[in-house]
C-alpha positions in Angstrom: 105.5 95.7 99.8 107.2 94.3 102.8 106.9 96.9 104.8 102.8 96.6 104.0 102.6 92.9 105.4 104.9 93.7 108.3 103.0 96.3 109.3 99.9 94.5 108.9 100.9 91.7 111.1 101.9 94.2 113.6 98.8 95.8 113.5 96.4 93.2 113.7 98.9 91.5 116.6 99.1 88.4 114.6 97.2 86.5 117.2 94.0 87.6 115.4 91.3 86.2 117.5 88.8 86.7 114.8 90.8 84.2 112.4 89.9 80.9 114.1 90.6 77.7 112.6 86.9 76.3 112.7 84.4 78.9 113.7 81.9 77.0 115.4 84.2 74.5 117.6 86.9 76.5 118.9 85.5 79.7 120.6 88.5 80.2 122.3 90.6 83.3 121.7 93.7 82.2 120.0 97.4 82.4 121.6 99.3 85.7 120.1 103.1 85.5 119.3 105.8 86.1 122.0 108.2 88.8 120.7 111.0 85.9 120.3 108.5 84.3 118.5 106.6 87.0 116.2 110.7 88.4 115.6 111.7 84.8 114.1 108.9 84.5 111.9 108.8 88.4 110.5 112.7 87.9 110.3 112.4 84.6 108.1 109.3 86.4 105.9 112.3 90.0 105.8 115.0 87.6 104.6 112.9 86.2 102.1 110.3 89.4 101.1 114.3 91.4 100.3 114.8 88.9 97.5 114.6 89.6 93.7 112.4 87.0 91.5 115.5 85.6 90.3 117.1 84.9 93.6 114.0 83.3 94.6 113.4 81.5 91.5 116.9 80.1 92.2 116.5 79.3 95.3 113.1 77.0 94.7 115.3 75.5 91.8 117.1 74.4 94.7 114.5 73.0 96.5 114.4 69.1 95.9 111.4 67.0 96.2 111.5 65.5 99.5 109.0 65.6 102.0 108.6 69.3 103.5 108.3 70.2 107.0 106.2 73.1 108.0 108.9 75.5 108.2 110.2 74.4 104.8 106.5 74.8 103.3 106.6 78.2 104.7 109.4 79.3 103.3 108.2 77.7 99.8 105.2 80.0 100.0 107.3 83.1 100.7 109.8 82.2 97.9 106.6 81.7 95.4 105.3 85.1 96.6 108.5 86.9 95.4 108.5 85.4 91.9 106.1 88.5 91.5 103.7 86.8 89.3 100.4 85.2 89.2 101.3 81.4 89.1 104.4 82.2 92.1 100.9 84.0 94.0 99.1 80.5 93.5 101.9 78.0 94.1 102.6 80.5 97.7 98.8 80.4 98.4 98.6 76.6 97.9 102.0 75.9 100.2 100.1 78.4 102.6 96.9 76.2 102.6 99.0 73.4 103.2 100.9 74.9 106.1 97.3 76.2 107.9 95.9 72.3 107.4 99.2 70.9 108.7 98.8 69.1 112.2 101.8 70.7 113.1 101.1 74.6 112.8 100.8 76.1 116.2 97.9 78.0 117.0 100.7 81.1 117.3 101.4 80.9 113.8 98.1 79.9 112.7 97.1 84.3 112.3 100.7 84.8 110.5 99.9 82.4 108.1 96.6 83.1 107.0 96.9 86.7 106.9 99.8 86.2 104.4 97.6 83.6 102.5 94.7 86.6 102.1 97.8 88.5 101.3 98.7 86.3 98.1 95.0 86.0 97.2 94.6 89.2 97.0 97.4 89.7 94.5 96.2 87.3 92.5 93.1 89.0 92.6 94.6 92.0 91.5 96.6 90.4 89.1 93.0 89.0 87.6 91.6 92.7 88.1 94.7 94.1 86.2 94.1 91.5 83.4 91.1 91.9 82.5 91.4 96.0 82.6 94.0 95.5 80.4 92.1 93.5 78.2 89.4 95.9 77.8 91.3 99.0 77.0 93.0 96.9 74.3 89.1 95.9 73.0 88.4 100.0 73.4 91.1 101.5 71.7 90.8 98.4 68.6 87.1 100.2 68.5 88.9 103.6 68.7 90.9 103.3 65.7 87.5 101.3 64.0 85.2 104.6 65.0 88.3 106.6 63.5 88.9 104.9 60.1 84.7 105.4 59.6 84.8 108.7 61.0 87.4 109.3 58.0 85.7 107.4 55.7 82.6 109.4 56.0 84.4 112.7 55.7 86.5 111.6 52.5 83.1 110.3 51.4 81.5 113.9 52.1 84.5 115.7 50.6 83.9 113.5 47.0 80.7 114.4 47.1 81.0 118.0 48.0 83.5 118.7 45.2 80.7 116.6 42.7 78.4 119.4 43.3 80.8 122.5 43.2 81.3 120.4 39.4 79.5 121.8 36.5 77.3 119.5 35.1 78.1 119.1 31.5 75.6 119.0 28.9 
């Protein structure tokens, strides 16, 4: 999974002209990452993508309730992300938000952060996806075994009547 984003950012060259912050008023192409740069960030979203949920859940236990600068935001978002599950996916979409309305993102960072933000959208999206799949095969196969228990019916039914007939009647 952290190989996907990595190479993702790589690929689209994390400038990503097309991701402006507002459309109509800036037309200007947007500033891509120096390799010091792009290295620093990809190595902070490494540290924190080779975490297990339970590191990371420690670590945001750790986090106290001060004020956050960007970088801290950041790497709330990318701790949330590695809790691997839906509400971790919203909490690091929300701190991602916050980080791509802060006055203080550069216009560098601005295509990092919002391609990891579609990132944790998407999982939730998937997560929503998987849900409701889920959901349905548990409705189908409860009609399954419904369809089965008349389908047996029916042919205990048939059976009863069957051996009825092969009865003789008597007088």
């Amino acid at each position: 999974m952290k190989y996907l984003v990595i190479a993702l950012v790589l690929l689209l060259g994390v400038g990503c002209s097309s991701m402006q912050r507002d459309y109509y008023e800036n037309w200007e192409r947007e500033p891509v990452l120096s390799a010091e740069q792009r290295y620093y960030w990809l190595r902070i979203a490494d540290l924190y993508m080779e975490l297990t949920p339970t590191q990371a859940r420690q670590r945001l236990d750790a986090i106290g309730d001060e004020e956050k600068t960007t970088l801290q935001w950041y790497r709330y978002a990318l701790l949330n992300q590695q809790l691997n599950n839906r509400a971790g996916w919203i909490r690091a979409r929300d701190a991602f938000r916050y980080v791509i309305a802060s006055e203080s993102l550069s216009q560098e960072l601005y295509g990092l952060t919002k391609l990891l933000l579609k990132y944790n959208q998407s999982l939730i999206n998937w997560d929503a996806r998987y849900s409701k799949v889920k959901m349905e095969l548990k409705e189908s196969e409860g009609m399954q075994r419904v369809l089965e228990e008349k389908i047996q019916a029916i042919t205990n039914l048939e059976q009863n009547m069957s051996s009825r007939k092969e009865q003789p009647v008597e007088p």
